[in-house]
N, C-alpha and C positions, 0 to 999 in steps of 0.2 A: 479562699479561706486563709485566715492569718495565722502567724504562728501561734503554736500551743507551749507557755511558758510552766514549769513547774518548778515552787519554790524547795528550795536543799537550804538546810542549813550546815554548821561549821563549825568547828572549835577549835579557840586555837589559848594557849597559855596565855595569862593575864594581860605581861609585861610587852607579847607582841602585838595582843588587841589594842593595847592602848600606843602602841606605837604606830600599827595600820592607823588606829583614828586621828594622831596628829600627824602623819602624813599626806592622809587625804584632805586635811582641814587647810594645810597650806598649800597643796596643790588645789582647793577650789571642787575636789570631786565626792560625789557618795562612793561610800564605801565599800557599797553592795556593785558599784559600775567596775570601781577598781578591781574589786576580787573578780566580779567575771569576766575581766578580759586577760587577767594573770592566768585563768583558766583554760578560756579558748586560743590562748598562745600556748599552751603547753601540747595540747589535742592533736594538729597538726603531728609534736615530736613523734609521739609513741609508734611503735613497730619501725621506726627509723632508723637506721645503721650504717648508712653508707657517707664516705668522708667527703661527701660534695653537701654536708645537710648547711653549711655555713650560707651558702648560697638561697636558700633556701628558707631562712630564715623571715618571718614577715618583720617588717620595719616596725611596726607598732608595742611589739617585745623586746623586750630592754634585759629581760633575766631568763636564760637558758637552763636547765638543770641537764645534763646529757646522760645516757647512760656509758657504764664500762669501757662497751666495746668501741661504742662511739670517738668518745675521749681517746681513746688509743689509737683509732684510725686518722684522727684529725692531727694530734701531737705528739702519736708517736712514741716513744722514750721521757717526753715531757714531766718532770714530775709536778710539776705546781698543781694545784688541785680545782685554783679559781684562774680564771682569765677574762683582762678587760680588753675587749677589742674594740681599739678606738678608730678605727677604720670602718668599722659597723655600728658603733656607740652600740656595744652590747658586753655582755657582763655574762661569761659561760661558766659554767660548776662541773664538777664532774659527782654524778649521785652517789650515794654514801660514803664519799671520798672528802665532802668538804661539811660546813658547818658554818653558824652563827659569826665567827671571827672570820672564813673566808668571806662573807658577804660583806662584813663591816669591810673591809680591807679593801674589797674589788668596786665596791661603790664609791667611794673614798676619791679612787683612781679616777673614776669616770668624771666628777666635778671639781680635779684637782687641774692647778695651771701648765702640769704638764699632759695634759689632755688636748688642750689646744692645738687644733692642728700644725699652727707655724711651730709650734715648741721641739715634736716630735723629733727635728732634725738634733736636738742637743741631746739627745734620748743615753748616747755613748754617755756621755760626759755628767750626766746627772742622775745615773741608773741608781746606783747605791744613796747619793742622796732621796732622792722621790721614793725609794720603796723603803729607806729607815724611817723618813717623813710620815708614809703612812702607813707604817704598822707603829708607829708611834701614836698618832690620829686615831688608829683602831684598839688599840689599849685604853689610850682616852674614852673613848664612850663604852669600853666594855666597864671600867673605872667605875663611872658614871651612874652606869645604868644597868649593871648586868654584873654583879660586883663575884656571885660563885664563878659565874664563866674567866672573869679578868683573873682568878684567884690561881684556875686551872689554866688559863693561857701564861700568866709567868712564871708559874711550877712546873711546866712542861706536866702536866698528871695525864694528858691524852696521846693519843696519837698525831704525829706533828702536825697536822692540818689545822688541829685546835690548837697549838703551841704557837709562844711568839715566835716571827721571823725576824730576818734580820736581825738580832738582839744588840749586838756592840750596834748600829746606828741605832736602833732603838734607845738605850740607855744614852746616848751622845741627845738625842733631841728631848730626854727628860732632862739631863744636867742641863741641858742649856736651858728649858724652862724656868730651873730650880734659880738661874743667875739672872733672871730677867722676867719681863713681863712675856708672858704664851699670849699675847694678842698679837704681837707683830708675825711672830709663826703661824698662827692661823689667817691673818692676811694675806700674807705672801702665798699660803698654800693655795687657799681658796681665789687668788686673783682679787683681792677686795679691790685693789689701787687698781691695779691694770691688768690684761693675759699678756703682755708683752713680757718675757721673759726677765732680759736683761733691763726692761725697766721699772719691772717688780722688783728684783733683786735691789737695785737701788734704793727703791724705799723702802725693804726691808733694812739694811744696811744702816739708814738712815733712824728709823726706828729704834734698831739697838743702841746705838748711839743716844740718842734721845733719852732712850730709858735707862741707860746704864751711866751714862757722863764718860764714855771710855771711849777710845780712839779706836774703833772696833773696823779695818781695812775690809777696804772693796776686792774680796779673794775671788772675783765671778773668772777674769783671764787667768790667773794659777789653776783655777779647777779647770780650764781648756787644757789645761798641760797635766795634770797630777788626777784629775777626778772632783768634782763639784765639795762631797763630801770629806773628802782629807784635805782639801783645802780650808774648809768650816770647821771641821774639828778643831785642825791646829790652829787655828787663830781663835776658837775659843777657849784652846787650854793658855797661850800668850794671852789673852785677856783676863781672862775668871780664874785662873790658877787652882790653887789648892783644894776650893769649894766645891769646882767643874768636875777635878780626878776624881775626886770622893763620890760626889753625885752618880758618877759612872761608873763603880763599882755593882750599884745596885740596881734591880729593876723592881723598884717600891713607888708607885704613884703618888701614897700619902706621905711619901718625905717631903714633897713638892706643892700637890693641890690638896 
């Protein structure tokens, strides 16, 4: 006898309905396939508790929600709320610990060029850059597309899991928007040119230049000494000047886009 299916329906606000449906339309999948395997990966989690569930985990699920005790057996002291584990290409939450802007955030990471496994080893040297990058990236589409949630993640109005992080890079990667074209930024980020790290950089590099007419230095070996990101700052505040500080004062998207 074959299986016995019964259909359930679902509801979900507007703005993620229509976001499920242009997801699945450029992944190629129905909607209804997506949602139930979002489902039968969760199934497995429940009554689970013990800090070997990492292991455990099946390959096919890509977004974990954990509960409490779990999260605290796995990290401990940890506070972050999302986590991209790029060694499992999986994306962990901790439940009613995280939200809307942790997902934007932790997804962000997982198709970002330091994702790439050769990248990881610069991981030291590029941490505060790649996590102002994208909580920059997750402001952007909160901007965009989610404009009460963007309102309360720069007002800090929630509890900090919905609040921006990182903020001083955060505002450094909007002033630098504000002085140039944000396409060379979302190439770089995304890998458009290459995942070779140091050879993306270049043609980021190459880019600003391009778009700005300014003699904008290759800082990739000072950030091996000082940190990726204070090397990029200060050579944006030597380049863009008094426009860049000002910019960086605020965390207002529509001064910018």
């Amino acid at each position: 006898m074959g299986k016995v299916f019964k259909i359930l329906g679902a509801r979900f606000p507007r703005d993620d309905a229509e976001l499920l449906a242009e997801v699945c339309k450029a992944r190629g999948e129905d909607l209804s396939d997506f949602i139930r395997r979002a489902v039968q990966g969760e199934l497995p989690l429940r009554n689970r508790s013990d800090g070997q569930i990492l292991r455990t985990l099946p390959d096919y699920v890509r977004i974990w929600m954990l509960e409490q005790e779990t999260w605290k057996q796995i990290f401990g002291r940890y506070r972050k709320r999302g986590v991209y584990d790029a060694n499992g290409n999986k994306i962990l939450l901790e439940k009613d610990c995280c939200c809307r802007k942790t997902i934007f955030h932790e997804s962000l990471h997982s198709v970002s060029i330091f994702s790439d496994p050769c990248n990881r080893e610069k991981y030291e040297m590029t941490r505060l850059f790649t996590e102002g990058m994208t909580e920059f990236m997750t402001g952007l589409l909160l901007f965009r597309r989610y404009r009460d949630c963007y309102e309360n993640w720069r007002l800090r109005r929630f509890p900090r899991w919905c609040s921006v992080s990182y903020p001083r890079e955060t505002k450094t990667f909007l002033a630098f928007c504000g002085c140039t074209s944000a396409q060379s930024l979302l190439d770089f980020y995304f890998g458009t040119q290459s995942n070779d790290l140091p050879v993306a950089w270049r043609g980021f590099v190459s880019a600003i230049k391009q778009d700005t007419r300014k003699k904008f230095r290759d800082v990739f070996r000072e950030g091996e000494r000082m940190g990726l990101f204070v090397a990029f700052r200060n050579e944006c505040e030597r380049q863009f000047g008094k426009k860049f500080r000002k910019l960086r004062r605020l965390l207002d998207y529509s001064e910018v886009f």
